[in-house]
C-alpha positions as YAML, in Angstrom:
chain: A
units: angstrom
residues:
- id: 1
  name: UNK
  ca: [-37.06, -59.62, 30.17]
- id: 2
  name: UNK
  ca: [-38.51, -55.81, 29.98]
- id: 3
  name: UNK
  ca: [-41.02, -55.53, 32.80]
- id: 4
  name: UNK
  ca: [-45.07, -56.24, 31.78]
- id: 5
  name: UNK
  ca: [-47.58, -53.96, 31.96]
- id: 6
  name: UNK
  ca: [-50.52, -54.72, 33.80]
- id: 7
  name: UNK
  ca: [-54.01, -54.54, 32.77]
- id: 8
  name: UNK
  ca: [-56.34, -53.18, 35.14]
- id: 9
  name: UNK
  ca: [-58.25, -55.72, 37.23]
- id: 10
  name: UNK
  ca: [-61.36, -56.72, 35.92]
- id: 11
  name: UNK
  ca: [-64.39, -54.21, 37.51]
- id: 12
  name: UNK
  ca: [-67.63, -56.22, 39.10]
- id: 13
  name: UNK
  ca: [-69.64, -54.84, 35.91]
- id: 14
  name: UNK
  ca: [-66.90, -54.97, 33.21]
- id: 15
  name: UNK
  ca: [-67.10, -54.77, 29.46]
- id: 16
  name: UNK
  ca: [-65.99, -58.28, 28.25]
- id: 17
  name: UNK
  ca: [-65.52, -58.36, 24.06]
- id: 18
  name: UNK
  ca: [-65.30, -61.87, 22.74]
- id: 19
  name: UNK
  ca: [-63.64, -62.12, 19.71]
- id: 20
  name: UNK
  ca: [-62.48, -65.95, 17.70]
- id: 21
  name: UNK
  ca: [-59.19, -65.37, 16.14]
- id: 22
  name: UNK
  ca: [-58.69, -68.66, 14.82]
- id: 23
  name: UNK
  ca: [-61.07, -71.57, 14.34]
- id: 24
  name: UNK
  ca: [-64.55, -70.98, 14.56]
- id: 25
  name: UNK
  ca: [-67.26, -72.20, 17.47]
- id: 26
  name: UNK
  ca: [-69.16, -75.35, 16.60]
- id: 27
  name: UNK
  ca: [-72.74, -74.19, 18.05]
- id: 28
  name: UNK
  ca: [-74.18, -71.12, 18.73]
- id: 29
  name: UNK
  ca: [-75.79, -73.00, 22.03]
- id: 30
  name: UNK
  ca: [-72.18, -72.68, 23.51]
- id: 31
  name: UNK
  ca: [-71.60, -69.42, 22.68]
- id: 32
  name: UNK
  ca: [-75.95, -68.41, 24.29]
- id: 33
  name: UNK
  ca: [-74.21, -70.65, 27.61]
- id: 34
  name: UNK
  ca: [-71.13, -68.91, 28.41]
- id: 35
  name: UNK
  ca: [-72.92, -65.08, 27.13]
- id: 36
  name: UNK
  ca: [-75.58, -66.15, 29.79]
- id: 37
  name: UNK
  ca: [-72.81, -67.18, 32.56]
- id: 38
  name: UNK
  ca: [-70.99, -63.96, 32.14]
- id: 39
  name: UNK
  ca: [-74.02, -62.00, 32.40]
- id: 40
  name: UNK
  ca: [-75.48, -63.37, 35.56]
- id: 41
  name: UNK
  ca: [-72.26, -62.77, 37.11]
- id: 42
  name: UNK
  ca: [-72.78, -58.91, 36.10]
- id: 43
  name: UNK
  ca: [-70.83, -58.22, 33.24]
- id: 44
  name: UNK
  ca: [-71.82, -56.90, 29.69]
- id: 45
  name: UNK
  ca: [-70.77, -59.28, 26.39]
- id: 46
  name: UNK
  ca: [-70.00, -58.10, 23.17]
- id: 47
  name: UNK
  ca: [-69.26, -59.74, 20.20]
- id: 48
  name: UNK
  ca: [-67.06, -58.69, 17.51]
- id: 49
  name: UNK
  ca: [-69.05, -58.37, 14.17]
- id: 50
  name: UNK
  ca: [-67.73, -61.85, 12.33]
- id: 51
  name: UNK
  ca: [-67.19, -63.94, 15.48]
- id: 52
  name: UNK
  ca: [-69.75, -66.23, 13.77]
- id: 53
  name: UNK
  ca: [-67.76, -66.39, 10.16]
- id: 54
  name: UNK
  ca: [-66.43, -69.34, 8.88]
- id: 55
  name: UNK
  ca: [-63.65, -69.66, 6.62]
- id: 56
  name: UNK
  ca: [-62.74, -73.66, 6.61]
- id: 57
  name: UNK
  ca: [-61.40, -74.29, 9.36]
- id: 58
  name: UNK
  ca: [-60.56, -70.48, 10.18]
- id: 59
  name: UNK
  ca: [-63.32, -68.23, 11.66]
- id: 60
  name: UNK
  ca: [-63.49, -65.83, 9.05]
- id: 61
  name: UNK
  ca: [-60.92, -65.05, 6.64]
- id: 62
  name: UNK
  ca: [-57.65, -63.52, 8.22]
- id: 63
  name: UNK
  ca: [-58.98, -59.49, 7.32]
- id: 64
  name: UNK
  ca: [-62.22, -60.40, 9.32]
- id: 65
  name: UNK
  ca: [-60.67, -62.10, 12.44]
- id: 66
  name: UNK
  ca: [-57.91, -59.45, 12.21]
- id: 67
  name: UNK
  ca: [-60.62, -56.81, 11.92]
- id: 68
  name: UNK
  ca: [-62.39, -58.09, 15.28]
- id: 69
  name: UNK
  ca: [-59.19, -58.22, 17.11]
- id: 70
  name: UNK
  ca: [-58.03, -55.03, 16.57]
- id: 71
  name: UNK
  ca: [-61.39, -53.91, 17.24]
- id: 72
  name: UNK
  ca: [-61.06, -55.66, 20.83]
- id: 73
  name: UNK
  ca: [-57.73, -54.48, 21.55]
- id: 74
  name: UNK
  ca: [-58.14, -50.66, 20.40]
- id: 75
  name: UNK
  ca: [-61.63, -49.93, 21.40]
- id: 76
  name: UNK
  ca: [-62.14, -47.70, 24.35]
- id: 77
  name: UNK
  ca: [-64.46, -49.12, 27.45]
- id: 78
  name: UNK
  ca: [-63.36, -52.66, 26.80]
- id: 79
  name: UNK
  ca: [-61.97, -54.45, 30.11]
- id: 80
  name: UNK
  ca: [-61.37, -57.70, 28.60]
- id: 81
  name: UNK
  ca: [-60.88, -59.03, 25.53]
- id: 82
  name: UNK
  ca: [-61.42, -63.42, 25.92]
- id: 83
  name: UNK
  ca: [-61.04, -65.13, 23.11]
- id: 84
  name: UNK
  ca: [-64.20, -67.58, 22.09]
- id: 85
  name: UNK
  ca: [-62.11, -70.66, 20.72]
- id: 86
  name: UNK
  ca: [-58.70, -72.07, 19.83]
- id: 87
  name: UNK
  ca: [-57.80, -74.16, 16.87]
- id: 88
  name: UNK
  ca: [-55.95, -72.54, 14.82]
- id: 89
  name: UNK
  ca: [-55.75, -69.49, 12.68]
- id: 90
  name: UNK
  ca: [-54.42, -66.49, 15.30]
- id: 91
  name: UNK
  ca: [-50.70, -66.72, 14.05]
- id: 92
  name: UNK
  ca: [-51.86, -65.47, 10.78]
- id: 93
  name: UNK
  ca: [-53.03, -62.28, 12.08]
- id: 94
  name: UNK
  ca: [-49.65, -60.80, 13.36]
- id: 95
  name: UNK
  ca: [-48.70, -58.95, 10.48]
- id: 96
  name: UNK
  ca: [-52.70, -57.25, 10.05]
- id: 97
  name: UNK
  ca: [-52.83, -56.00, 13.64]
- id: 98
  name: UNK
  ca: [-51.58, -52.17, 13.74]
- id: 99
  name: UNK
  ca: [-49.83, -52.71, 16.97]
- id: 100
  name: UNK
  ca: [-49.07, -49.08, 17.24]
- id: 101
  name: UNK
  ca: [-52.84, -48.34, 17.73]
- id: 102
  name: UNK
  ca: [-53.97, -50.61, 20.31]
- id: 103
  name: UNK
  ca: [-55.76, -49.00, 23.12]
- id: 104
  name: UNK
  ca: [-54.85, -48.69, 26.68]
- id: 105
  name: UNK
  ca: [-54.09, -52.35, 28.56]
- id: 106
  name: UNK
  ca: [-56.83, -54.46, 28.98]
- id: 107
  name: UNK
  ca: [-57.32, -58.06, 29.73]
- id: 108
  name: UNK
  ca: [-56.60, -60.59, 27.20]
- id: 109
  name: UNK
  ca: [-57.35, -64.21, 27.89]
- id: 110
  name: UNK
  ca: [-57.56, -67.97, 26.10]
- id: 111
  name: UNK
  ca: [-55.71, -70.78, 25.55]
- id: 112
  name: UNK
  ca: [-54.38, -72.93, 22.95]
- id: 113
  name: UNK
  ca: [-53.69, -71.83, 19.49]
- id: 114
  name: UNK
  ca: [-54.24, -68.16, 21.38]
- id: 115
  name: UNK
  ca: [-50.88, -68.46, 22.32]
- id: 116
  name: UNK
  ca: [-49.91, -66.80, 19.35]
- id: 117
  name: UNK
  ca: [-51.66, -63.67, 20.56]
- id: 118
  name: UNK
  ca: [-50.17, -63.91, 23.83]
- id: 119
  name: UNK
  ca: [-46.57, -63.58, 22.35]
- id: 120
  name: UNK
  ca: [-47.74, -61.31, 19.35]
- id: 121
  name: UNK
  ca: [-48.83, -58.47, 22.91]
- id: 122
  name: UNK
  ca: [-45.66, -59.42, 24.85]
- id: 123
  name: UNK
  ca: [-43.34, -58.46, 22.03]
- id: 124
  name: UNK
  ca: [-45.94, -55.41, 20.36]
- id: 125
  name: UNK
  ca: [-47.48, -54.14, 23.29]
- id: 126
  name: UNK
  ca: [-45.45, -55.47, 26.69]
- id: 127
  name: UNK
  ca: [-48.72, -56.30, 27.89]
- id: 128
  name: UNK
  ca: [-49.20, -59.33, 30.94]
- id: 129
  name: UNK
  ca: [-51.87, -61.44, 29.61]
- id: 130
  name: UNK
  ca: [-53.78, -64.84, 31.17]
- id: 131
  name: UNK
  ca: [-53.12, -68.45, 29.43]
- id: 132
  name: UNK
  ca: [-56.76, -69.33, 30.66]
- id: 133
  name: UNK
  ca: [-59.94, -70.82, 29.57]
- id: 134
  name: UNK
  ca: [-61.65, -69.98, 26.43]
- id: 135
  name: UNK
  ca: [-64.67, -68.12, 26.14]
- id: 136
  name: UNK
  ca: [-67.32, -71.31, 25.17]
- id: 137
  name: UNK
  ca: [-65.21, -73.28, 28.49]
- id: 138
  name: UNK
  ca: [-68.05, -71.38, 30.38]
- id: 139
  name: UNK
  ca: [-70.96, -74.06, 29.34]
- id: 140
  name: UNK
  ca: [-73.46, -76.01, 31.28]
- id: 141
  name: UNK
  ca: [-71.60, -79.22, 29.65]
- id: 142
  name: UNK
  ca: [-71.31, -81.28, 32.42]
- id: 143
  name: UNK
  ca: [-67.46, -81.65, 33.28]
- id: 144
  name: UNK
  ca: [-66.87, -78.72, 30.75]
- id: 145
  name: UNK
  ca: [-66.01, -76.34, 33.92]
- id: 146
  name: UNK
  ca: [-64.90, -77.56, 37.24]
- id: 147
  name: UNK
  ca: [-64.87, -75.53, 40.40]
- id: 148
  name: UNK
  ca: [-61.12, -75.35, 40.72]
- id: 149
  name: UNK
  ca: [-61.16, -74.17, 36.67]
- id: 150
  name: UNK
  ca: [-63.71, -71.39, 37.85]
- id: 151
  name: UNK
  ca: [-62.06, -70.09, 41.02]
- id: 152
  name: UNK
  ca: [-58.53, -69.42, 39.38]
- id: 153
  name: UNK
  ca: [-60.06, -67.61, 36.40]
- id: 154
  name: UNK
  ca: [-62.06, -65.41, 38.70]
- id: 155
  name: UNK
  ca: [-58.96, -64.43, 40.86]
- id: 156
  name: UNK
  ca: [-56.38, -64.25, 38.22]
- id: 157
  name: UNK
  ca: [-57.77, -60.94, 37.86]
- id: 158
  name: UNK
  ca: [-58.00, -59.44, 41.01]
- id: 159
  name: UNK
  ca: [-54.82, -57.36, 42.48]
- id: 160
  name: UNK
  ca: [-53.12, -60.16, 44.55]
- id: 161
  name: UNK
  ca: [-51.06, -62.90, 43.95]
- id: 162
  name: UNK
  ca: [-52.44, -66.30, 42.64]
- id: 163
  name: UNK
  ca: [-50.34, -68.34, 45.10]
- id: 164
  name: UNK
  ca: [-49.65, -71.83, 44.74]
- id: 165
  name: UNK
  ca: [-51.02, -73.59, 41.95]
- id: 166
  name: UNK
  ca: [-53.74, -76.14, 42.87]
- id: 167
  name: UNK
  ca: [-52.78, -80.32, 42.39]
- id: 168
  name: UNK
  ca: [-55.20, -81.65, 39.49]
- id: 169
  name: UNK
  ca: [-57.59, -83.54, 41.57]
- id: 170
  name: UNK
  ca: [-57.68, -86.26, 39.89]
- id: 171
  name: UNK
  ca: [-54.40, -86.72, 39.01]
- id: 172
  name: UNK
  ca: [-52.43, -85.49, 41.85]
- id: 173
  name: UNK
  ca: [-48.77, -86.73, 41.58]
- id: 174
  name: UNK
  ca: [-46.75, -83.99, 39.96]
- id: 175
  name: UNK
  ca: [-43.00, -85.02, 38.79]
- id: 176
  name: UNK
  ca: [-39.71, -83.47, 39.77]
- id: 177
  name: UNK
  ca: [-37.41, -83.92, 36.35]
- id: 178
  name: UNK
  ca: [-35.11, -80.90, 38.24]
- id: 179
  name: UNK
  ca: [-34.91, -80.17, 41.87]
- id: 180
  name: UNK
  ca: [-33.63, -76.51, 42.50]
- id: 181
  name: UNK
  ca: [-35.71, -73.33, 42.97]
- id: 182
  name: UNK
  ca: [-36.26, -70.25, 40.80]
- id: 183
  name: UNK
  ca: [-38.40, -67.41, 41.01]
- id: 184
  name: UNK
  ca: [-38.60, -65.33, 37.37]
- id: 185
  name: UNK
  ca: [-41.64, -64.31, 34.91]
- id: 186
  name: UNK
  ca: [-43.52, -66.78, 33.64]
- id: 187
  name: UNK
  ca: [-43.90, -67.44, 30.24]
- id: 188
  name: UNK
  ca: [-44.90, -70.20, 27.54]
- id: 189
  name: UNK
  ca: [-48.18, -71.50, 26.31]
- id: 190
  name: UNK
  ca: [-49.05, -74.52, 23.82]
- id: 191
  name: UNK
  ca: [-45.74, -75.87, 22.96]
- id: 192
  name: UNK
  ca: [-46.47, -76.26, 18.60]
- id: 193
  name: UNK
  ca: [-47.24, -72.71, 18.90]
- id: 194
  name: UNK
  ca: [-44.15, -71.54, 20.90]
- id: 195
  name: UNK
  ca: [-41.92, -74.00, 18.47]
- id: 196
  name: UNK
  ca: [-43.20, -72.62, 15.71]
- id: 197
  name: UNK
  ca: [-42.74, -68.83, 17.05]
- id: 198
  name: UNK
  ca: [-38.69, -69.38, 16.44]
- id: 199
  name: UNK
  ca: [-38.02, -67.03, 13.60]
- id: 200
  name: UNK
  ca: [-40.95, -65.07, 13.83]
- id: 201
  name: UNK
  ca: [-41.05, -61.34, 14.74]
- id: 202
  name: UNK
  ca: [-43.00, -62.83, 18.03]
- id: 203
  name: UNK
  ca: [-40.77, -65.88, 18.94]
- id: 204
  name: UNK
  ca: [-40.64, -66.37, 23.00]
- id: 205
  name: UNK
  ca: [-38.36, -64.80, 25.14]
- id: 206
  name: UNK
  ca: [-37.38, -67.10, 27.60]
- id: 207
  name: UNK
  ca: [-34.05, -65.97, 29.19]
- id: 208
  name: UNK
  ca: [-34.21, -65.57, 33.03]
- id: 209
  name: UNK
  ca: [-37.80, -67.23, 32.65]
- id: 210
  name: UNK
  ca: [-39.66, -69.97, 33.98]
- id: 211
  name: UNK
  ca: [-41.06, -71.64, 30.33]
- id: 212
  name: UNK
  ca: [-43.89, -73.49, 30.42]
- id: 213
  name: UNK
  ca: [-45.52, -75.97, 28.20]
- id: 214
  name: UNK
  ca: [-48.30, -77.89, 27.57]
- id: 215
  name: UNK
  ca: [-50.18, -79.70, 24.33]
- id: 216
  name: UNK
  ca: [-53.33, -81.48, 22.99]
- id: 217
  name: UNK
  ca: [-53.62, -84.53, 21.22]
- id: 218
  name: UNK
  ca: [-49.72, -84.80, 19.96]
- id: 219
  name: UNK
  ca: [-47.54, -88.08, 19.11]
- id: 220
  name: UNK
  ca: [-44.64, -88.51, 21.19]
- id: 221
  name: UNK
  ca: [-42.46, -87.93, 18.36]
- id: 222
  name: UNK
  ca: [-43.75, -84.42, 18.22]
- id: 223
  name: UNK
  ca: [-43.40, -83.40, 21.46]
- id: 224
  name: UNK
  ca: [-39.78, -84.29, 21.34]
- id: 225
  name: UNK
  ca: [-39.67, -82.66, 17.84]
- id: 226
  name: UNK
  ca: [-40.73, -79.42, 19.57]
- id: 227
  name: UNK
  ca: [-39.26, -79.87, 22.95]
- id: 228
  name: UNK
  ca: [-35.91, -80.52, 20.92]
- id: 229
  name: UNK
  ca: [-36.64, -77.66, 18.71]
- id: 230
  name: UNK
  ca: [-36.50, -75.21, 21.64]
- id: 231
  name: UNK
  ca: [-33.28, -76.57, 22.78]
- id: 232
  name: UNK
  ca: [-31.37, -76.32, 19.81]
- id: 233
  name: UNK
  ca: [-32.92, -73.12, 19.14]
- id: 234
  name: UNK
  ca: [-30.87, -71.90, 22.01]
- id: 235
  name: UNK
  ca: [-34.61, -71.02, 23.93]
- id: 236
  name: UNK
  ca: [-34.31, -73.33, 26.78]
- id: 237
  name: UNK
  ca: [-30.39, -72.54, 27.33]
- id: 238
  name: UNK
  ca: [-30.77, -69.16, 29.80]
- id: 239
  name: UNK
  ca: [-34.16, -70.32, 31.24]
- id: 240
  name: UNK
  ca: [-34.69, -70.26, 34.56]
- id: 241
  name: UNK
  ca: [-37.17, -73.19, 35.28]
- id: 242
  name: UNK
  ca: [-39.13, -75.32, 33.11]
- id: 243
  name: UNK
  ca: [-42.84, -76.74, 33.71]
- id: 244
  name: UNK
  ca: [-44.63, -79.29, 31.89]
- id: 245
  name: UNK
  ca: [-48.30, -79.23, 31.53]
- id: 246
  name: UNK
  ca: [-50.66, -82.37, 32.37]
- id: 247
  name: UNK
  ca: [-51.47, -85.31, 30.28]
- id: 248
  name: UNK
  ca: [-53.80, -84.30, 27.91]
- id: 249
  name: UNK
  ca: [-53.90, -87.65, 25.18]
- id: 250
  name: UNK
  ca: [-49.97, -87.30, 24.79]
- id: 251
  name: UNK
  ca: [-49.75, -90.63, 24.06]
- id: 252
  name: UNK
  ca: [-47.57, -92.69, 26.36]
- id: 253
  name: UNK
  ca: [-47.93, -89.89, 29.41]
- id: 254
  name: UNK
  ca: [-45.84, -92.36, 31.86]
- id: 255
  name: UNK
  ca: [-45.25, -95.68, 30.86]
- id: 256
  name: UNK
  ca: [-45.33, -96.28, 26.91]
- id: 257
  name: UNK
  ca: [-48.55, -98.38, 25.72]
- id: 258
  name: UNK
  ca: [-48.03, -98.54, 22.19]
- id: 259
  name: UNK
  ca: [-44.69, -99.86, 20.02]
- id: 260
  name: UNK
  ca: [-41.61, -100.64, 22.39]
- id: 261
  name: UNK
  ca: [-39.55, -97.80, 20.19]
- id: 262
  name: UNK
  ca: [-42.13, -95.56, 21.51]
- id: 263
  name: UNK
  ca: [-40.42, -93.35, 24.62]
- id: 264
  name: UNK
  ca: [-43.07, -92.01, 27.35]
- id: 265
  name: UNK
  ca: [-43.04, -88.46, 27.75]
- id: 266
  name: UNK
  ca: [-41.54, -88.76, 30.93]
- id: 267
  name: UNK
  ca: [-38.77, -90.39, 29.31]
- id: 268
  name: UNK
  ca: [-38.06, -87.52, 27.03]
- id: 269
  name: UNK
  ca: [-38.41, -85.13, 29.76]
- id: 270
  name: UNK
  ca: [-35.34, -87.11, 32.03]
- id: 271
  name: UNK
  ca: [-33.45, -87.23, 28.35]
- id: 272
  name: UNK
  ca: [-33.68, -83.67, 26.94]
- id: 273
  name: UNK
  ca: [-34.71, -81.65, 29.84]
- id: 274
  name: UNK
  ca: [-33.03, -83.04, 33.07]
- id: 275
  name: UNK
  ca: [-29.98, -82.69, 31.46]
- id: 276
  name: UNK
  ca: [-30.40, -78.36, 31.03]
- id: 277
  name: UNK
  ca: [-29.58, -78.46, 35.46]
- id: 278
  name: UNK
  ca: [-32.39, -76.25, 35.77]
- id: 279
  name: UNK
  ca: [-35.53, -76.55, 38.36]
- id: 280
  name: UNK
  ca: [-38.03, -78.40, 36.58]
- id: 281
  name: UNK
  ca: [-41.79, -80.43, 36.99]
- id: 282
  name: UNK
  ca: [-44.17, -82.27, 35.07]
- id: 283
  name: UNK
  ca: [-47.85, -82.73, 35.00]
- id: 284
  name: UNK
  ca: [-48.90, -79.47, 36.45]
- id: 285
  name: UNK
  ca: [-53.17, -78.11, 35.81]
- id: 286
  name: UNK
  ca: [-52.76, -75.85, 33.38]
- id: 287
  name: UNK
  ca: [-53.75, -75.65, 29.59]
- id: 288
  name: UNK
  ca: [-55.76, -78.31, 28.08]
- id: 289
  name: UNK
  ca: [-56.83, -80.63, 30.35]
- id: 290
  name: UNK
  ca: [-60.04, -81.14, 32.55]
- id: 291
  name: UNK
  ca: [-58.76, -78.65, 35.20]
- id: 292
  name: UNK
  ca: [-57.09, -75.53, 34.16]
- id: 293
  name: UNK
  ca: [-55.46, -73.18, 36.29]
- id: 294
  name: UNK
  ca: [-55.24, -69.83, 34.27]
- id: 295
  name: UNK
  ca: [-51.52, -68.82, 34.19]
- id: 296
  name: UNK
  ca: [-50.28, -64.90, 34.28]
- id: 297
  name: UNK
  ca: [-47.78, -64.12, 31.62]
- id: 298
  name: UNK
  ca: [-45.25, -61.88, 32.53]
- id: 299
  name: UNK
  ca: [-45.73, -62.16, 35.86]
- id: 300
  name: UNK
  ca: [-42.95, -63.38, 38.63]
- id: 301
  name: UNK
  ca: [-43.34, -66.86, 39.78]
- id: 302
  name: UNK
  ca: [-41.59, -69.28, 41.93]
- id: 303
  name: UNK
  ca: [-40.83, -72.84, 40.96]
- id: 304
  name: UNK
  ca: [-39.48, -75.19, 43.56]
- id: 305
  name: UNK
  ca: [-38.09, -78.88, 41.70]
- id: 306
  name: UNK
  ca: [-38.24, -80.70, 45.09]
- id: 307
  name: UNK
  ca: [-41.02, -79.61, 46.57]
- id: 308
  name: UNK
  ca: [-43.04, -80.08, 43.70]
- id: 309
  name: UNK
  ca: [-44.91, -76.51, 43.56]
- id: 310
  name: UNK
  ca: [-45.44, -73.72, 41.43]
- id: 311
  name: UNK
  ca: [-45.93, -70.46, 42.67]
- id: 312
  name: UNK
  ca: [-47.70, -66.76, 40.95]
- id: 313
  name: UNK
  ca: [-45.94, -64.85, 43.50]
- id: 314
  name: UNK
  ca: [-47.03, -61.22, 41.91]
- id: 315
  name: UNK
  ca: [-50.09, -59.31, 41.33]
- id: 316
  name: UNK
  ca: [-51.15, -59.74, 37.11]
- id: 317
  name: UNK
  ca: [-53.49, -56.64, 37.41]
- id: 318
  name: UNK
  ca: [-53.12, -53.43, 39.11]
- id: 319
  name: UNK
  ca: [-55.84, -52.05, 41.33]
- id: 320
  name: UNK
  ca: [-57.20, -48.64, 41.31]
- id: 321
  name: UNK
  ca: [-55.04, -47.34, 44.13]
- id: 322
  name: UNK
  ca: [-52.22, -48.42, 41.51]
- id: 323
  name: UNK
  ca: [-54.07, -46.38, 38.46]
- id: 324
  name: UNK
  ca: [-53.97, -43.23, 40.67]
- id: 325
  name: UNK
  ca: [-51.51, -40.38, 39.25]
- id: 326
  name: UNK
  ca: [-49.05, -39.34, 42.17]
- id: 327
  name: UNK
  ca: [-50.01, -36.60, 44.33]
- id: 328
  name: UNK
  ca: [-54.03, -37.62, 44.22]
...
């Protein structure tokens, strides 16, 4: 995989455009909360012009969501562009977005149905960008934002490496389904939305990577659909390392609960991935669950199977000192 390029890291008074791609928010009390949390922490929010459109379950048709976007990724001034929601809707902006005139690199972040973005920048623009919380994750809601969530937003963009990803506190066993240890980019996102990338001008690059994956509210027959989708798609075959994302109402997580032809996710993991020889783990913080650990795209990380870890081993944004022309 072509080497990233990395977005500046985010300034103590940045210019943060929020933008909804794909479904819309439910209240505009969400959307007052986060504005208000960004704000206090010294940073200026702006709004692209139909972030509040709805379009069924789209926010906005796909010319006004496409319209905000590539005002967000064009626009001079902007240091980050986070998107307010997931859902669904983002893939159908690929082919609206001039790629050619998007602006200098800038942070892009959000989760979800955003991974369409993620991969639409990696293959248009070469851009790393953050598989991290949503814009309306910053709430009051009690739960809605733990301290571990916060903390690895915040540093993802500072000029240093993540380090070791944190255990989900609540759930702190993670599973080796390969021992062995790599250290490639990371890439991957919400695993119907890399699955469905196959074919697409945008579909993942995954040789020499470590892929990983992680869903919301899916049958066990579909993650094996997907999971055996990317294998027989040939995207799993030169990956370096493979991580699985925590349990998020997958039904059947562990031990199946349901029918006894149901297999547990585990189960398909030992059946379809096991089997690839490559370093792999299961039920690692990041994506949808309670605790989210925002993940740098592009970016060189180490997996260890036995030792259970994951690793961001390389700066995601480059500092000033980086920005400088040579000879200054």
């Amino acid at each position: 995989m072509a080497a990233r390029v990395k977005p500046p890291a985010l300034p103590e008074r940045a210019t943060i455009a929020v933008v909804a791609p794909a479904s819309p928010p439910q209240t505009r009390s969400e959307i007052e909360q986060a504005t208000a949390y960004f704000e206090a922490r010294g940073h200026r929010v702006v709004f692209g012009p139909n972030h509040r459109k709805v379009h069924g379950y789209l926010a906005g048709t796909d010319a006004e969501r496409a319209a905000d976007l590539q005002w967000a990724l064009s626009e001079p001034g902007i240091d980050m562009v986070h998107a307010l929601c997931g859902g669904y809707g983002a893939a159908r902006l690929h082919d609206r977005i001039d790629w050619g005139a998007v602006g200098e690199p800038r942070i892009v972040c959000g989760f979800s149905d955003i991974t369409a973005l993620h991969l639409a920048l990696a293959a248009h623009a070469g851009w790393v960008s953050f598989y991290g919380p949503n814009f309306l994750r910053f709430t009051r809601r009690r739960k809605e934002l733990t301290e571990e969530t916060k903390a690895w937003f915040h540093r993802a963009f500072e000029p240093r490496p993540l380090g070791p990803v944190f255990e989900d506190p609540e759930d702190p066993y993670v599973l080796t389904v390969g021992e062995g240890v790599a250290e490639a980019p990371l890439v991957g996102g919400c695993l119907t939305l890399l699955s469905a990338s196959i074919g697409t001008p945008y579909e993942v690059e995954t040789d020499g990577c470590i892929v990983m994956v992680e869903d919301l509210d899916t049958e066990p027959y579909l993650v094996d659909t997907a999971l055996n989708h990317l294998i027989r798609a040939g995207k799993l075959e030169g990956a370096a390392g493979f991580v699985f994302g925590t349990n998020v109402n997958l039904k059947y997580q562990t031990v199946p609960e349901g029918p006894e032809s149901t297999l547990s996710v585990e189960e398909m993991l030992d059946e379809l991935i096991a089997p690839l020889g490559i370093p792999a783990i299961a039920n690692v913080p990041l994506g949808h669950g309670k605790h989210m650990a925002t993940m740098p795209l592009g970016v060189t990380a180490r997996l260890d199977g036995a030792a259970k870890t994951l690793e961001v081993t390389e700066a995601a944004v480059s500092s000033a000192t980086d920005q400088q022309p040579e000879g200054e």
